[in-house]
C-alpha positions as CSV (number, residue, x, y, z in Angstrom):
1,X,0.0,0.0,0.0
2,X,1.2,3.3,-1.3
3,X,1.3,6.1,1.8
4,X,1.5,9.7,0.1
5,X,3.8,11.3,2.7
6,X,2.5,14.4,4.4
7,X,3.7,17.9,3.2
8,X,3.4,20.8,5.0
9,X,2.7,24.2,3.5
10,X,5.8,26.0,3.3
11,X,7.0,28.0,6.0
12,X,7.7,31.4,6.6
13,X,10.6,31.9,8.5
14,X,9.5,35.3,10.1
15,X,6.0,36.7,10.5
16,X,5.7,39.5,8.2
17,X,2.6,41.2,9.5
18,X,3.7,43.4,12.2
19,X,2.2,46.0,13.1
20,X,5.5,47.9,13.7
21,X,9.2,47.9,12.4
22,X,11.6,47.0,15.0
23,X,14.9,47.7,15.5
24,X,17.6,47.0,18.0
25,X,20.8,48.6,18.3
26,X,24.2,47.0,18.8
27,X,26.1,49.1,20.4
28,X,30.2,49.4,20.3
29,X,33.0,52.2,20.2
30,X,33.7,52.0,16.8
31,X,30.1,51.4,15.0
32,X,26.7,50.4,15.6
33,X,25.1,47.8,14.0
34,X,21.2,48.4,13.1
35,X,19.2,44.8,12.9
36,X,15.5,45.3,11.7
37,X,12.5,43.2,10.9
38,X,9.6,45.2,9.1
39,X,6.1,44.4,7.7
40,X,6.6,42.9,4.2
41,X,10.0,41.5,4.5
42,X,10.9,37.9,4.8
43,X,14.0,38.2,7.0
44,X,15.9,40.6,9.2
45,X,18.2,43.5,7.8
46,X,21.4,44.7,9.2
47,X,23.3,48.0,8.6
48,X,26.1,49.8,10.3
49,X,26.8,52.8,10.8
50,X,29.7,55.1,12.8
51,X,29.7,54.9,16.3
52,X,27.9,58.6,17.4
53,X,26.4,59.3,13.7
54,X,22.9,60.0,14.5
55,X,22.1,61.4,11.5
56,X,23.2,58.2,9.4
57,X,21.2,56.4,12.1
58,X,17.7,58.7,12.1
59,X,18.2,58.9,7.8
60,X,18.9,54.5,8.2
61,X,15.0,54.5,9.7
62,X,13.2,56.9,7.6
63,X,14.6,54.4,4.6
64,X,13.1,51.7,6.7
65,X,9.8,53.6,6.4
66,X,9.9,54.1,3.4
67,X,10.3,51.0,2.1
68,X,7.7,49.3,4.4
69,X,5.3,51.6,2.9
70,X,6.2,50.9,-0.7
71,X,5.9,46.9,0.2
72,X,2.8,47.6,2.4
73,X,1.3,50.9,1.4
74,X,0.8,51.6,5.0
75,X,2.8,54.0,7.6
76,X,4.6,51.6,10.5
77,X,5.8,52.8,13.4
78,X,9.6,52.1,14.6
79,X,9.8,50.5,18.3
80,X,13.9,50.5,18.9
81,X,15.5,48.1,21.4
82,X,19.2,48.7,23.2
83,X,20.7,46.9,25.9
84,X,22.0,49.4,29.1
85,X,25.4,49.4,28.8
86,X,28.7,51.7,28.9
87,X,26.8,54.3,26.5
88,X,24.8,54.8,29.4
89,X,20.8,56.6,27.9
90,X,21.5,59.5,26.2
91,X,20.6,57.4,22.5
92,X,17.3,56.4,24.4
93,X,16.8,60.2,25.2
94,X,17.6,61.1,21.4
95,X,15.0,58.7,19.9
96,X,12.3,59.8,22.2
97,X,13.0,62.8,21.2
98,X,12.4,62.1,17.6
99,X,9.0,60.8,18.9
100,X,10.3,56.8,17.9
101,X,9.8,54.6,20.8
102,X,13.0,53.2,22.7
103,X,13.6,50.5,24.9
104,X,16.5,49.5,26.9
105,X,17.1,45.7,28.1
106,X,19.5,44.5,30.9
107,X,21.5,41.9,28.8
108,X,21.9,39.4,31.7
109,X,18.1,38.6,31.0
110,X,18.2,37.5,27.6
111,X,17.7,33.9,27.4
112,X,20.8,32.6,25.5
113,X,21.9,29.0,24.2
114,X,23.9,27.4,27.2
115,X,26.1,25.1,25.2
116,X,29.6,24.8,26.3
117,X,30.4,26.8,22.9
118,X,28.0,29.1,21.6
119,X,29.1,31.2,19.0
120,X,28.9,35.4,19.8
121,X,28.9,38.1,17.4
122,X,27.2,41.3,17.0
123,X,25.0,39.8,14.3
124,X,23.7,37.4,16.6
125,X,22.9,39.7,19.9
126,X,21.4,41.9,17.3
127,X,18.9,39.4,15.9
128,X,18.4,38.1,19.7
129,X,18.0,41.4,20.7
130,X,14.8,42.1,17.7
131,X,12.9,38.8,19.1
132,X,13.0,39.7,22.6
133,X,11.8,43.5,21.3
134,X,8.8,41.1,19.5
135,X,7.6,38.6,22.5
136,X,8.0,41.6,25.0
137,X,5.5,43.2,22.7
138,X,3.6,40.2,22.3
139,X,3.2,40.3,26.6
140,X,5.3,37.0,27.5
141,X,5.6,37.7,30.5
142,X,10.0,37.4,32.2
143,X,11.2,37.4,28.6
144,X,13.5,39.9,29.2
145,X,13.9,43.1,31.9
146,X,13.5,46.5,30.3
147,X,15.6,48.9,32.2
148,X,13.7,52.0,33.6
149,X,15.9,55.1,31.9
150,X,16.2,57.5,34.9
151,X,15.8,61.5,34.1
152,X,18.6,63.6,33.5
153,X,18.0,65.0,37.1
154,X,18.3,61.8,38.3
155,X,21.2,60.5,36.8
156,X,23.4,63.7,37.8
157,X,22.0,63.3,41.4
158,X,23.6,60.4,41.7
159,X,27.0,61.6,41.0
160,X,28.0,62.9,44.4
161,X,27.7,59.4,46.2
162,X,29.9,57.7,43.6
163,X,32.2,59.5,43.3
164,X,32.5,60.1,47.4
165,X,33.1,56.4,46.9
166,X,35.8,56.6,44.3
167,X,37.7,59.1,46.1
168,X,37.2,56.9,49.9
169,X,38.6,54.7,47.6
170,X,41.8,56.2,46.5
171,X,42.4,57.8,50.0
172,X,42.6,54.3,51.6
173,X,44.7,53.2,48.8
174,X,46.9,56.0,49.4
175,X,47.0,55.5,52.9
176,X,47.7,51.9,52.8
177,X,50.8,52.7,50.2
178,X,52.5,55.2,52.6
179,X,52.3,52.4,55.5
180,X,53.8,50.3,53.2
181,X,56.6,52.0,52.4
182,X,57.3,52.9,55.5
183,X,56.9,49.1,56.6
184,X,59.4,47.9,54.7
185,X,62.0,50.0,56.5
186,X,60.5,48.9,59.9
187,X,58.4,51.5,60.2
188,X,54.9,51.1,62.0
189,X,52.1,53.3,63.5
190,X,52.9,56.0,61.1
191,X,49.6,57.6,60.6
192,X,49.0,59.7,57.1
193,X,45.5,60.9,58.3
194,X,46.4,62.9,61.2
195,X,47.1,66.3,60.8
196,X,50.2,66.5,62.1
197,X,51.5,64.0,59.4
198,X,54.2,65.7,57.8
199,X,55.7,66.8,61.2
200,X,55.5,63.0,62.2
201,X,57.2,62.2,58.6
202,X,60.3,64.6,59.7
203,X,60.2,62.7,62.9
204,X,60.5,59.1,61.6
205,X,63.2,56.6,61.6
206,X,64.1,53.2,60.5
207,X,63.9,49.9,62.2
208,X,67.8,50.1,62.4
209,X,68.0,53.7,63.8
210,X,68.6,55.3,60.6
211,X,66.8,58.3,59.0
212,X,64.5,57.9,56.3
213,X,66.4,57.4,53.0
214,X,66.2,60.5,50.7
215,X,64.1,58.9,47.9
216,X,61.7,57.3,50.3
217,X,61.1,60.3,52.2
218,X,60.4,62.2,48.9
219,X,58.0,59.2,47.8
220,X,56.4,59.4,50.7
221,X,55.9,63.5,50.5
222,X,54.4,63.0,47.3
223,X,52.1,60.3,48.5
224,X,51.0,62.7,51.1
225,X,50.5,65.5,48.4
226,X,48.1,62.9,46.7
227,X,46.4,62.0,49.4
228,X,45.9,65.6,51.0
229,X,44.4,66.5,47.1
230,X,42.0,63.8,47.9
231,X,40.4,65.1,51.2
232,X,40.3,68.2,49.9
233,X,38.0,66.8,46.7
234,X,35.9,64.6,49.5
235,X,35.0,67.9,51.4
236,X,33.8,69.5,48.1
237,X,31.7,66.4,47.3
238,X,30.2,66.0,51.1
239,X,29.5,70.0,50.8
240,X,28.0,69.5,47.3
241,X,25.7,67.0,48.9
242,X,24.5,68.6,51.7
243,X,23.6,71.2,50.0
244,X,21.4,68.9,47.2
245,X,20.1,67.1,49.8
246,X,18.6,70.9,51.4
247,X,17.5,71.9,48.0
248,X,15.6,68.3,47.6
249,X,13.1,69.1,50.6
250,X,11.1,71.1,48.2
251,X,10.7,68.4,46.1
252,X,10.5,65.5,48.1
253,X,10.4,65.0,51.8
254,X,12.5,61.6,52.0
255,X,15.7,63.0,52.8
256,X,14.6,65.2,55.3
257,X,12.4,62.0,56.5
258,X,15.5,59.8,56.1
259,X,17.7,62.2,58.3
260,X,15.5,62.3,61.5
261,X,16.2,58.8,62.1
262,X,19.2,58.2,64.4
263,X,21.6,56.3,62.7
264,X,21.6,57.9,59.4
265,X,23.6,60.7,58.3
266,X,24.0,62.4,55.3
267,X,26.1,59.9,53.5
268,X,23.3,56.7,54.0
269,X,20.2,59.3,53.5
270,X,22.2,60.6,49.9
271,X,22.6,57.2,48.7
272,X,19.3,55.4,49.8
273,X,17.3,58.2,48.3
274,X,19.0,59.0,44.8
275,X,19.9,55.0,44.1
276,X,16.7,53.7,45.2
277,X,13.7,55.7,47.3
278,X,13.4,58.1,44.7
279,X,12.4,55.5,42.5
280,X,8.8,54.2,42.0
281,X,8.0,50.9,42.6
282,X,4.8,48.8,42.9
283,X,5.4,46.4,45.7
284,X,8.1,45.2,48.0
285,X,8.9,42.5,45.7
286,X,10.6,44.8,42.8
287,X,12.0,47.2,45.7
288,X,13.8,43.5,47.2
289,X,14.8,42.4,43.8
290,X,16.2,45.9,42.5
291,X,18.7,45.9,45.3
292,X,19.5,42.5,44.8
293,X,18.4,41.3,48.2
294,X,15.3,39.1,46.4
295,X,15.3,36.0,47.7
296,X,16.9,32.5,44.6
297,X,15.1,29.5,45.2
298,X,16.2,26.3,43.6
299,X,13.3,23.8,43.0
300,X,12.8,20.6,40.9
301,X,11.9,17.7,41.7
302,X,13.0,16.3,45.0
303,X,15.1,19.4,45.4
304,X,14.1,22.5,47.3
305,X,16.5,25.0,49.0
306,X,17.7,28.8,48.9
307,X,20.5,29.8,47.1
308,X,20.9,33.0,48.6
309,X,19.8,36.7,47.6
310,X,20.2,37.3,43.9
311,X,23.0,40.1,44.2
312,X,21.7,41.1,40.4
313,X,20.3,44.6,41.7
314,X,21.8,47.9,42.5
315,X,25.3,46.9,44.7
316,X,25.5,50.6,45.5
317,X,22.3,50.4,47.3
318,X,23.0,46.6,48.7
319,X,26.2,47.5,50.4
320,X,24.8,50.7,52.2
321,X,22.1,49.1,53.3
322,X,23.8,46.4,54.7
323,X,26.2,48.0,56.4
324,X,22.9,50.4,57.7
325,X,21.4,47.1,59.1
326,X,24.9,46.7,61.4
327,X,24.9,50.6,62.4
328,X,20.7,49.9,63.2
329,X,21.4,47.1,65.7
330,X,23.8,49.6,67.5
331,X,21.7,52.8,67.1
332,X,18.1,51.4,66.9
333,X,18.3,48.9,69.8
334,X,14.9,48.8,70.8
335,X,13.5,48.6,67.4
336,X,11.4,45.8,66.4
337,X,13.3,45.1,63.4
338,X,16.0,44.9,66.0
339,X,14.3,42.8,68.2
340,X,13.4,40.5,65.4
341,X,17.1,40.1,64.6
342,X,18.4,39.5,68.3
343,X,15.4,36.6,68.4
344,X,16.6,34.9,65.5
345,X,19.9,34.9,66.5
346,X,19.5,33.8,69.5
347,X,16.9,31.0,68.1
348,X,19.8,29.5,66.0
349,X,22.1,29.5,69.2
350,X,24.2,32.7,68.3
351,X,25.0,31.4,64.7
352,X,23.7,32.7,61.2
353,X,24.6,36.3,62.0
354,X,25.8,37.1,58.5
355,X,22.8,35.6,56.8
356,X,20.3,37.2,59.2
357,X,21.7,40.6,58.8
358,X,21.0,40.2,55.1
359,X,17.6,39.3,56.2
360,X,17.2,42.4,58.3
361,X,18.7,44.9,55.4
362,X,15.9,43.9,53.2
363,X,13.4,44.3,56.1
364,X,14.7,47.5,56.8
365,X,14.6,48.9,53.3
366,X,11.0,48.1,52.6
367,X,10.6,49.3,56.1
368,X,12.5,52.7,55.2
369,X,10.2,52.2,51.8
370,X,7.2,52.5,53.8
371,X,8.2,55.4,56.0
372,X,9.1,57.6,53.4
373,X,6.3,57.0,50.6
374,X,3.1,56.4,52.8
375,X,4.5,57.8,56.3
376,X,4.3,54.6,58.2
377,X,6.8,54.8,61.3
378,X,8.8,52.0,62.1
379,X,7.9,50.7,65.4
380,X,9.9,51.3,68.2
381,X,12.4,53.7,66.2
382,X,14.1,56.8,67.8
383,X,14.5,60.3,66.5
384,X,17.2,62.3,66.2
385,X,17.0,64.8,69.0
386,X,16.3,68.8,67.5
């Protein structure tokens, strides 16, 4: 008996009736590479053009316009996708200025082939890039993370905290370089933050009774010049922030909020408020997961435990907020986030401090969350005195 075999109808490899052309941008120093998929065509496009050329760029999507139309008779809209990256938003700002709508992904949640080799080139993250622009349009839901583009305002308000941090940074490197020069010589308790340094410096000698060699002195000075430069720039910063964080009341009353609790100073109330209170979120699940303290469960099967908090979020915000959940314990003693902590502890027999302090910093924050959105006090918290 003859069996006719089955035939399908021949496939299309991509649909081509979108309601939109889109576009995603792969993004280097030297030129950017422009994959598209519009209505009428059978496969994705890719141009280039020079890194910075927006021109080229905005004249490269009129032509795709134009030739959708001529395929289609019909006006498409362009819906552009970009992953966050070192060029930071100011692209994302110049399309939606044009009136084109932008996106911009965090790469880490594009799903990707996990074979031990997997081939990587620009081509490929750009065509990647175009279907997770299409199924986040679609509405399947986790497909990818679109990346909330702060303001202008924003982003420059966050510049005094970082770069406090860069330059506590380079002092302590400083710092620990002069005590090691001086260590190798048998030098110890030599302190380059006192005032008094370079009168100390004068004052110094060697293990072996000498005085400091010539070079090493001079090396030293010019350590000290460094590292002098460097305080100066942290008391311009710290007086730069004080003074945004007194112009912020009349916008927003979570600094001021933030600074009446004992405990935190200017420093935690800068950072808390321009890396993550100032932002809006709809529940204390994306507030947990945006500072990386969200909870990573590992379930199949037979197997169920906790891997941990995510550490995917904001680290600037993680790491002040943990070492606020230390400083809490100390100046918030009678708390009842406090309280909660000191029963756990003492439940596991003095053990799991490290992992409950983690526990407490994510209390805390929505805690903080609370008090400075919808004015709920955190029970048993103190003041500042006036």
């Amino acid at each position: 008996m003859h069996v006719a075999a089955y035939r399908s109808d021949p496939l299309i490899a991509i649909r081509t009736d979108l309601g939109a052309i889109f576009v995603s941008l792969e993004l280097s120093r030297s030129k950017w590479l422009i994959t598209s998929l519009s209505p009428g065509g059978g496969k994705m496009s890719k141009h280039s053009v020079t890194a910075g050329d927006i021109a080229s760029m905005l004249a490269r999507f009129a032509e795709f316009t134009r030739k959708a139309q001529a395929r289609t008779g019909k006006c498409f809209p362009i819906i552009v996708i970009q992953e966050a990256g070192l060029d930071g938003f100011w692209i994302h700002r110049v399309l939606q200025a044009e009136g084109i709508e932008s996106h911009v992904v965090d790469p880490a949640s594009i799903a990707i082939s996990r074979r031990r080799r997997r081939a990587k080139t620009d081509k490929i993250d750009g065509e990647a890039l175009v279907r997770a622009l299409l199924a986040h349009k679609r509405g399947e839901p986790r497909v990818c993370a679109m990346v909330r583009a702060p303001t202008p305002e924003e982003e420059d308000r966050r510049r005094l905290s970082r770069e406090r941090k860069a330059l506590t940074n380079e002092r302590i490197r400083h710092v620990n370089r002069v005590k090691g020069l001086l260590f190798s010589q048998g030098v110890s308790g030599y302190e380059p933050m006192r005032h008094d340094r370079r009168k100390q410096l004068e004052e110094l000698k060697t293990g072996d009774g000498r005085p400091l060699p010539t070079h090493l002195k001079a090396q030293v000075g010019r350590e000290l010049d460094r590292l002098e430069l460097v305080l100066e720039q942290i008391k311009t910063v710290e007086a730069a922030r004080d003074a945004m964080l007194a112009a912020a009341e009349a916008v927003s009353p979570a600094p001021a909020m933030l600074l009446n609790l004992k405990g935190i100073g200017p420093e935690f109330a800068a950072v808390l408020w321009s890396e993550g209170l100032s932002r809006h979120f709809d529940n204390r699940r994306q507030l947990a997961a945006y500072a990386g303290l969200a909870p990573t469960p590992w379930q199949s099967g037979s197997i169920d435990h906790d891997q941990g908090v995510s550490k995917s979020g904001n680290p600037r915000l993680r790491t002040t907020l943990i070492q606020l959940a230390w400083l809490w314990l100390r100046h918030q003693s009678h708390s009842a986030l406090t309280l909660w902590f000191k029963d756990r502890v003492r439940r596991s027999g003095g053990r799991l401090k490290k992992t409950t302090i983690v526990a407490l910093a994510r209390k805390l924050l929505v805690a903080l969350w609370k008090y400075v959105n919808a004015g709920v006090v955190i029970e048993g918290v103190m003041m500042k005195a006036v």
